[in-house]
LOSEVEX-366710 format. One record per atom (N, C-alpha, C, O, CB): atom name; x negated, z, y. Coordinates in nm, 3 decimals. Glycine has a CB too. Layout:
LOSEVEX-366710
{"CA"; {X; Z; Y}};
...
END
This chain:
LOSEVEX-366710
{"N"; {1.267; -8.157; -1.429}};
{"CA"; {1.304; -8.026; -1.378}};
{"C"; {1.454; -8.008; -1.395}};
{"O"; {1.526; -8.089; -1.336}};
{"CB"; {1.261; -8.009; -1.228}};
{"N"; {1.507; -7.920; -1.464}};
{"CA"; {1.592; -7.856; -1.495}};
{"C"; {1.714; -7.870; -1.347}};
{"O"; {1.671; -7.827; -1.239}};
{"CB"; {1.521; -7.718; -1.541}};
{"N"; {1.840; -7.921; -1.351}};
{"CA"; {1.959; -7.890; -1.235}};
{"C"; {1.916; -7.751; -1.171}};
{"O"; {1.872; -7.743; -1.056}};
{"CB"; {2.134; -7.874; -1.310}};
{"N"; {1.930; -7.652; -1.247}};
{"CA"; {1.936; -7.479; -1.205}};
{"C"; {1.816; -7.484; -1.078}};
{"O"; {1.834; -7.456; -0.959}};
{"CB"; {1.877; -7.345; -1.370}};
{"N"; {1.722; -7.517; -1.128}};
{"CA"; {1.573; -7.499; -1.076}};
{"C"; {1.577; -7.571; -0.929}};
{"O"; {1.535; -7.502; -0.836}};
{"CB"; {1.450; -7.578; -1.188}};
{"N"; {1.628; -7.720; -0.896}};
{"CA"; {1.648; -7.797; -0.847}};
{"C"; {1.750; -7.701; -0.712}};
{"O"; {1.711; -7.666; -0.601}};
{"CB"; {1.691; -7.905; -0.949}};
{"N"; {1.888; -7.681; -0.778}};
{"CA"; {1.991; -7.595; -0.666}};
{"C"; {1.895; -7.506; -0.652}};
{"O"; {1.871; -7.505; -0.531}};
{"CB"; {2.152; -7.524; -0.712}};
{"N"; {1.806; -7.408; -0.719}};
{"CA"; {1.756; -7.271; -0.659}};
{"C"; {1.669; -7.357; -0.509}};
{"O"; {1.699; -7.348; -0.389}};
{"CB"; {1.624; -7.161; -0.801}};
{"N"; {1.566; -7.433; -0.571}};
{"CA"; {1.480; -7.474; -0.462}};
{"C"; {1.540; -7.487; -0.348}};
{"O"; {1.490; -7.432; -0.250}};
{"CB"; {1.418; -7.585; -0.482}};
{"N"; {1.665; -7.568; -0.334}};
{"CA"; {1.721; -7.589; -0.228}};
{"C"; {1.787; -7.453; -0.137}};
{"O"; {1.783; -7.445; -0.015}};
{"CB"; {1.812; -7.685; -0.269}};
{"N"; {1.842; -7.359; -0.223}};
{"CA"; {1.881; -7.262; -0.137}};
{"C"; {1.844; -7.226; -0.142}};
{"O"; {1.901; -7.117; -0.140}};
{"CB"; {1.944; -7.209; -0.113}};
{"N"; {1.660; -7.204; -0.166}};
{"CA"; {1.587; -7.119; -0.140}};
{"C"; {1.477; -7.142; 0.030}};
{"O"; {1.417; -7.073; 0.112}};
{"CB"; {1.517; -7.115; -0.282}};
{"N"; {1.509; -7.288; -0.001}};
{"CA"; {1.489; -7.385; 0.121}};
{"C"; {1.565; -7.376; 0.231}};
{"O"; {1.514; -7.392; 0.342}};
{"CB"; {1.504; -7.512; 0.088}};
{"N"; {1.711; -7.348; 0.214}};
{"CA"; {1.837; -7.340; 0.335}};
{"C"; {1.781; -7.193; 0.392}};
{"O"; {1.749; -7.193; 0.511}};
{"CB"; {2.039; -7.334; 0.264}};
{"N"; {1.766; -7.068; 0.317}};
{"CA"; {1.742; -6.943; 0.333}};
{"C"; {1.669; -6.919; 0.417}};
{"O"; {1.688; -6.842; 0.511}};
{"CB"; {1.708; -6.889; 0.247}};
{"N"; {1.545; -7.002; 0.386}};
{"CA"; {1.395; -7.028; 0.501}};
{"C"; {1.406; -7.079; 0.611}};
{"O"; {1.347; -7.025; 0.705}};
{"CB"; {1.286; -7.122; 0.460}};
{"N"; {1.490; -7.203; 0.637}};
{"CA"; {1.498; -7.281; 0.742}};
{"C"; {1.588; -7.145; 0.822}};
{"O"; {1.554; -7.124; 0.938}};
{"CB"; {1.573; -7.450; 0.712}};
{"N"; {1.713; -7.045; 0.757}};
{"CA"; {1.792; -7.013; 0.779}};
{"C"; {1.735; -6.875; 0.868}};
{"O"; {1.788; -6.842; 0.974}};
{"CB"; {1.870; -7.020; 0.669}};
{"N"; {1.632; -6.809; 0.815}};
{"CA"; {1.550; -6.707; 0.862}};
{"C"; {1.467; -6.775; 1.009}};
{"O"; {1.482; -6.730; 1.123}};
{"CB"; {1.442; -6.662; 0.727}};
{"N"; {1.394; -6.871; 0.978}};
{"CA"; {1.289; -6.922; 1.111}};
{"C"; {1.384; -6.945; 1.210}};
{"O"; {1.366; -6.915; 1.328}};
{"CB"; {1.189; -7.072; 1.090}};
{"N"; {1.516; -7.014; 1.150}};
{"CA"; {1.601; -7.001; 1.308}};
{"C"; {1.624; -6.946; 1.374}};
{"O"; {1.620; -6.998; 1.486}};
{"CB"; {1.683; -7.011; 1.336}};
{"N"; {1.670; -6.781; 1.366}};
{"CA"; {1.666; -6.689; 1.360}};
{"C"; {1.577; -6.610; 1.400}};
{"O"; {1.612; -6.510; 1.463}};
{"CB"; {1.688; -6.683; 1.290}};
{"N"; {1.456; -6.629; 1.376}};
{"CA"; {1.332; -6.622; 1.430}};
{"C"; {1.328; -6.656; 1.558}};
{"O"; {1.358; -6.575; 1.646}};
{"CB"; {1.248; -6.692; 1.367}};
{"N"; {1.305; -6.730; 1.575}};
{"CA"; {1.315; -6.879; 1.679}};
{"C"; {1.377; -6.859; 1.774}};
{"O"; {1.332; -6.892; 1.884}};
{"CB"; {1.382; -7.008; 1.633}};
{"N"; {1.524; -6.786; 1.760}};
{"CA"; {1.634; -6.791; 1.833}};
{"C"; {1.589; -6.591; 1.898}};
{"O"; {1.606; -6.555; 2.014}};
{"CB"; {1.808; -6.842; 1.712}};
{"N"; {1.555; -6.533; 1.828}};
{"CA"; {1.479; -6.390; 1.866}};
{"C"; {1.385; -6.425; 1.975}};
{"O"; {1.395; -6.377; 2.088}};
{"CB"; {1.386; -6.317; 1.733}};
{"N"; {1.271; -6.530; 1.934}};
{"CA"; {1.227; -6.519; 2.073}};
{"C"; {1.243; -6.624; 2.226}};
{"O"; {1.182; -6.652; 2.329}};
{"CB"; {1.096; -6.508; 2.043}};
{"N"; {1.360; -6.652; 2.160}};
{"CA"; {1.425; -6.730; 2.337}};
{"C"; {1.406; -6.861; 2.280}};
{"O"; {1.460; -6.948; 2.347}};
{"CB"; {1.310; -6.706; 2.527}};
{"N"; {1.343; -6.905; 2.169}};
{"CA"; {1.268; -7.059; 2.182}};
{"C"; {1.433; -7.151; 2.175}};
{"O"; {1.452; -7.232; 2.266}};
{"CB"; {1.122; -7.107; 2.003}};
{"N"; {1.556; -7.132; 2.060}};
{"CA"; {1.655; -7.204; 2.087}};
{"C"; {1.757; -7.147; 2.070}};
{"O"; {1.743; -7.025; 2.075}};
{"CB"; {1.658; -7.302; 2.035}};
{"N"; {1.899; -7.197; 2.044}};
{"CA"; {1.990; -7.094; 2.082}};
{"C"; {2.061; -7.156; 1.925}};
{"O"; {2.068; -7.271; 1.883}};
{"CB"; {2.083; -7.100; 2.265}};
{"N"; {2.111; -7.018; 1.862}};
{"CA"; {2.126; -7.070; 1.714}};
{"C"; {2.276; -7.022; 1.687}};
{"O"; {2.376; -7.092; 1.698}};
{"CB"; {2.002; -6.998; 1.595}};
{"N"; {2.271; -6.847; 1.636}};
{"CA"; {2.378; -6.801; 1.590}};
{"C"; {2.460; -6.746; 1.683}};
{"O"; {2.575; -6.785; 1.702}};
{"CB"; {2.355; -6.726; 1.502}};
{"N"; {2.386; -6.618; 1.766}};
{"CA"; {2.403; -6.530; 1.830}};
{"C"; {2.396; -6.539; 1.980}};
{"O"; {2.468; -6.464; 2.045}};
{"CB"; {2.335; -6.458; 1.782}};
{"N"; {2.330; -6.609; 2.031}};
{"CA"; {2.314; -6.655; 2.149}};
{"C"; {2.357; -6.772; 2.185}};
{"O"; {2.314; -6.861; 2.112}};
{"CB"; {2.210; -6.651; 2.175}};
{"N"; {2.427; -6.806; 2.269}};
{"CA"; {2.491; -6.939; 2.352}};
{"C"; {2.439; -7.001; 2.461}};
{"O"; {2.411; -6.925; 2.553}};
{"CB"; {2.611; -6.916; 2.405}};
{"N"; {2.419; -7.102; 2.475}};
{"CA"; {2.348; -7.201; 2.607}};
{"C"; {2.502; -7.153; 2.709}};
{"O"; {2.610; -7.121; 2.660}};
{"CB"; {2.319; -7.442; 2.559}};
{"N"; {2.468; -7.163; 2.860}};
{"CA"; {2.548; -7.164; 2.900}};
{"C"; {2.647; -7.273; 2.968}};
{"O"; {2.565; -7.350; 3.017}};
{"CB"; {2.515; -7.097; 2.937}};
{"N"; {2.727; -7.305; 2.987}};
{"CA"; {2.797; -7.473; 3.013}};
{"C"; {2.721; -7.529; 3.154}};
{"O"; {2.716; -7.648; 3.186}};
{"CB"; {3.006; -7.470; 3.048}};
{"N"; {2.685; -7.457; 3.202}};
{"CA"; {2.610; -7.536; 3.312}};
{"C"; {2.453; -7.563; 3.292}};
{"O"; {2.397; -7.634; 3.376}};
{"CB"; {2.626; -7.457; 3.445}};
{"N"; {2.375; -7.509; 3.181}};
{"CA"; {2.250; -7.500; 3.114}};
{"C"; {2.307; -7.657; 3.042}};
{"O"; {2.239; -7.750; 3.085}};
{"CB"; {2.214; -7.335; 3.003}};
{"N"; {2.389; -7.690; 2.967}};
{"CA"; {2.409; -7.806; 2.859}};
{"C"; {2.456; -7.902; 3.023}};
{"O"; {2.401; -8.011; 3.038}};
{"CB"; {2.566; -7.773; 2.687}};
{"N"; {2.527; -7.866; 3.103}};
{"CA"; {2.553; -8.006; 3.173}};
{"C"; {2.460; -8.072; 3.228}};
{"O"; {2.458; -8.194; 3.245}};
{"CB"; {2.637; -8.005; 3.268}};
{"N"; {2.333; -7.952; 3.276}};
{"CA"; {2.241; -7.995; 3.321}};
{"C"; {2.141; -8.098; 3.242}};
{"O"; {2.092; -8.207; 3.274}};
{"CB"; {2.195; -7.894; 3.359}};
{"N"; {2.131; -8.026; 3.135}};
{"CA"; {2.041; -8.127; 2.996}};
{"C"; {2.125; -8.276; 3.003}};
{"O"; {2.053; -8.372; 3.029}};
{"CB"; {2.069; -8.040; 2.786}};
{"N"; {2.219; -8.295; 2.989}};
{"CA"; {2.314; -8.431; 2.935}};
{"C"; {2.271; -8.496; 3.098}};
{"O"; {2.227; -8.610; 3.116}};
{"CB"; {2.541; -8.397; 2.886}};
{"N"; {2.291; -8.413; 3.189}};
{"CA"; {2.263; -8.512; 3.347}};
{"C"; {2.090; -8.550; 3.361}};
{"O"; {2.058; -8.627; 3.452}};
{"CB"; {2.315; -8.390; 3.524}};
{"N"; {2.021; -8.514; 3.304}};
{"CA"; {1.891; -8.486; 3.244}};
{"C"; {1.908; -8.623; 3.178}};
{"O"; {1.894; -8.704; 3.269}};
{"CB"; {1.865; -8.340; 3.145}};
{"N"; {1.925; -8.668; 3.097}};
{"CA"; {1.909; -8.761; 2.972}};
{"C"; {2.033; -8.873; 3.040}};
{"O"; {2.018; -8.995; 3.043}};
{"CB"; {1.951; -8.668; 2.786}};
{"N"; {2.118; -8.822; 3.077}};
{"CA"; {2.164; -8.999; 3.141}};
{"C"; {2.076; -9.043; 3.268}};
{"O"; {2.046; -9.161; 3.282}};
{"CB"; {2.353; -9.010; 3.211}};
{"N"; {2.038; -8.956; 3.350}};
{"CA"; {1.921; -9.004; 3.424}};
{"C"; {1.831; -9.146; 3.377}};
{"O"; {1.826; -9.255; 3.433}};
{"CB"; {1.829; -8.883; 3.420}};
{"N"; {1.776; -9.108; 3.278}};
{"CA"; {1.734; -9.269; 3.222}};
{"C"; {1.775; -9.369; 3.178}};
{"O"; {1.713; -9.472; 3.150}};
{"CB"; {1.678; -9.281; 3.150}};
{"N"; {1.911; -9.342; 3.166}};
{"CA"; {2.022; -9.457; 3.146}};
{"C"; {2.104; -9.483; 3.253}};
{"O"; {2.167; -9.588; 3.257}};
{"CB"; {2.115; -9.429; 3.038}};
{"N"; {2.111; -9.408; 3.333}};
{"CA"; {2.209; -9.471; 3.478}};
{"C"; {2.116; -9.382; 3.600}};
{"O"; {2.142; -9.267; 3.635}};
{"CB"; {2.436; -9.407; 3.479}};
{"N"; {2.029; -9.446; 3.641}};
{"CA"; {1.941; -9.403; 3.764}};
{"C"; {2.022; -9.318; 3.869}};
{"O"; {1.976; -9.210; 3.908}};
{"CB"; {1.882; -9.537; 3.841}};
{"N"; {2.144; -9.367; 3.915}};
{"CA"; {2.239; -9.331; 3.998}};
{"C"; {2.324; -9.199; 3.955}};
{"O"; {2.437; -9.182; 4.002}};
{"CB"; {2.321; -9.448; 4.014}};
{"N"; {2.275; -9.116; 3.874}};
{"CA"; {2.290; -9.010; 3.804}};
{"C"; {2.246; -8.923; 3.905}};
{"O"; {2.295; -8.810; 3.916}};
{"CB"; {2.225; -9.007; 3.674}};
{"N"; {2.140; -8.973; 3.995}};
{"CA"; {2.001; -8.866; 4.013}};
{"C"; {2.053; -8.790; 4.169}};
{"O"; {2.005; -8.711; 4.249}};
{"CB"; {1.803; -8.979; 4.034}};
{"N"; {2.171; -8.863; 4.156}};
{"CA"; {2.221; -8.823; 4.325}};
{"C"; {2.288; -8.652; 4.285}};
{"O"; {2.277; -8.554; 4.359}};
{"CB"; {2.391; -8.971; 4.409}};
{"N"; {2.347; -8.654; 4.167}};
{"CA"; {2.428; -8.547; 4.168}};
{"C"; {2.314; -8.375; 4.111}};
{"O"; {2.354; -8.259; 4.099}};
{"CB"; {2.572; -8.607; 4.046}};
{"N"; {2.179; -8.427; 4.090}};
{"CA"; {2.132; -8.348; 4.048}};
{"C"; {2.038; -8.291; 4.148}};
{"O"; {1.994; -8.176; 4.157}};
{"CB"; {2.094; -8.384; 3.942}};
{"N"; {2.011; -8.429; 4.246}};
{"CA"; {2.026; -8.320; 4.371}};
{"C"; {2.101; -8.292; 4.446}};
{"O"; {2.039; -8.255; 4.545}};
{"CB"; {1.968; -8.320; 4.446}};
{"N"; {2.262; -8.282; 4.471}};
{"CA"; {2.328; -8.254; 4.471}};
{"C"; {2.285; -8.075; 4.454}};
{"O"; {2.251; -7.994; 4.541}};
{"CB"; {2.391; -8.342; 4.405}};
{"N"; {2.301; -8.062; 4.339}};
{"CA"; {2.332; -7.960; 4.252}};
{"C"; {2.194; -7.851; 4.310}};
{"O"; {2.196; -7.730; 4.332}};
{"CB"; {2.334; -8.021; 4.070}};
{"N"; {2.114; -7.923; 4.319}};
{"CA"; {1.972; -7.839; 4.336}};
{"C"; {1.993; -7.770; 4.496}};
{"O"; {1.963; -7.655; 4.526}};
{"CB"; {1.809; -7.963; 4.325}};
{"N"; {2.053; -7.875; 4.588}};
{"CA"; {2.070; -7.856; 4.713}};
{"C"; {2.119; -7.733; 4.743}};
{"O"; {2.060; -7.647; 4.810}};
{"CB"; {2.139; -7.944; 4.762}};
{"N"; {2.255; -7.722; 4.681}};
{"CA"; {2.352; -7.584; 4.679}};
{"C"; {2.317; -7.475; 4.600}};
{"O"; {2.379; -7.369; 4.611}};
{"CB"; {2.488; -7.610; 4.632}};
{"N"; {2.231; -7.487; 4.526}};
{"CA"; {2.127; -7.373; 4.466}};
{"C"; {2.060; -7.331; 4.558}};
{"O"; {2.063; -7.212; 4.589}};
{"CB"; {2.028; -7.410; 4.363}};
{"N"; {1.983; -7.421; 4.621}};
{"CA"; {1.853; -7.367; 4.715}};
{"C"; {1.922; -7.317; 4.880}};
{"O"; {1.861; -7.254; 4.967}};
{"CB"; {1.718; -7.525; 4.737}};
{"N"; {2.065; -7.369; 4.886}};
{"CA"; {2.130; -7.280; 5.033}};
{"C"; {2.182; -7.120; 5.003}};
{"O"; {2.270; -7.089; 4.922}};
{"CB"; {2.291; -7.372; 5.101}};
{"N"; {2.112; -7.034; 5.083}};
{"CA"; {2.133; -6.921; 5.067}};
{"C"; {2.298; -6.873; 5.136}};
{"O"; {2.314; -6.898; 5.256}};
{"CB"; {2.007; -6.860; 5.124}};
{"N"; {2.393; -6.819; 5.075}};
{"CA"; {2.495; -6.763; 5.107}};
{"C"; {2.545; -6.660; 5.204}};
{"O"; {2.612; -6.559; 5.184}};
{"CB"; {2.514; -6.740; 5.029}};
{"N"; {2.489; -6.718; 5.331}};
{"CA"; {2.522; -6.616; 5.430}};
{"C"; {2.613; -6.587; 5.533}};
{"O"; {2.584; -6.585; 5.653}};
{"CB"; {2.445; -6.606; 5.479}};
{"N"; {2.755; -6.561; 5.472}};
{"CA"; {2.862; -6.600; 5.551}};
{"C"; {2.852; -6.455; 5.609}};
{"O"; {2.876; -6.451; 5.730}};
{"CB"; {3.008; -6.659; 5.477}};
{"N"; {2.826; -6.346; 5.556}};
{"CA"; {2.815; -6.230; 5.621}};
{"C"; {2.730; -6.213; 5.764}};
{"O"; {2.747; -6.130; 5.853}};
{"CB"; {2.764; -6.151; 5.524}};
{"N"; {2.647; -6.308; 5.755}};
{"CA"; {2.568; -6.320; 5.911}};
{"C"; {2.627; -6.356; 6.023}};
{"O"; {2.638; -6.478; 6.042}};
{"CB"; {2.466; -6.414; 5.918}};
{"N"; {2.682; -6.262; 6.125}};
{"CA"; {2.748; -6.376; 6.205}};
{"C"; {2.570; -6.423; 6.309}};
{"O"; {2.455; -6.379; 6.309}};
{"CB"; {2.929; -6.292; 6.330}};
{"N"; {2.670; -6.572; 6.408}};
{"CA"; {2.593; -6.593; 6.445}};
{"C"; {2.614; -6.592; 6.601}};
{"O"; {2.520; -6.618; 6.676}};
{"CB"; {2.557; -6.680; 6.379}};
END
């Protein structure tokens, strides 16, 4: 097979992969060109995945869950 034929295949291959991402990224599945994870979405994943490498990880994620789930009611007096 001919060089020419060989480069076409391939960027005809990048083009495809380049479209489904794109795709992909249209319906929420990952975040590609246009859309951004947000920094607390990625810290969460990485505290996620050292979890199985340092057990003692697991304190800060509930931590984290804790102060999510307290509702903000300084406006209430009591």
């Amino acid at each position: 097979m001919p060089l020419a034929l060989w480069i076409a295949a391939i960027a005809l291959g990048l083009f495809g992969l380049h479209r489904l991402a794109l795709w992909m990224e249209s319906r929420g599945w990952i975040f590609y060109l246009k859309k951004r994870a947000s920094g607390g979405a990625l810290a969460s994943a990485i505290l996620q995945l050292q979890q199985f490498a340092e057990p003692g990880a697991e304190h800060i994620l509930e931590m984290k869950r804790e102060t999510r789930a307290e509702p903000d009611d300084e406006s209430d007096p009591k």
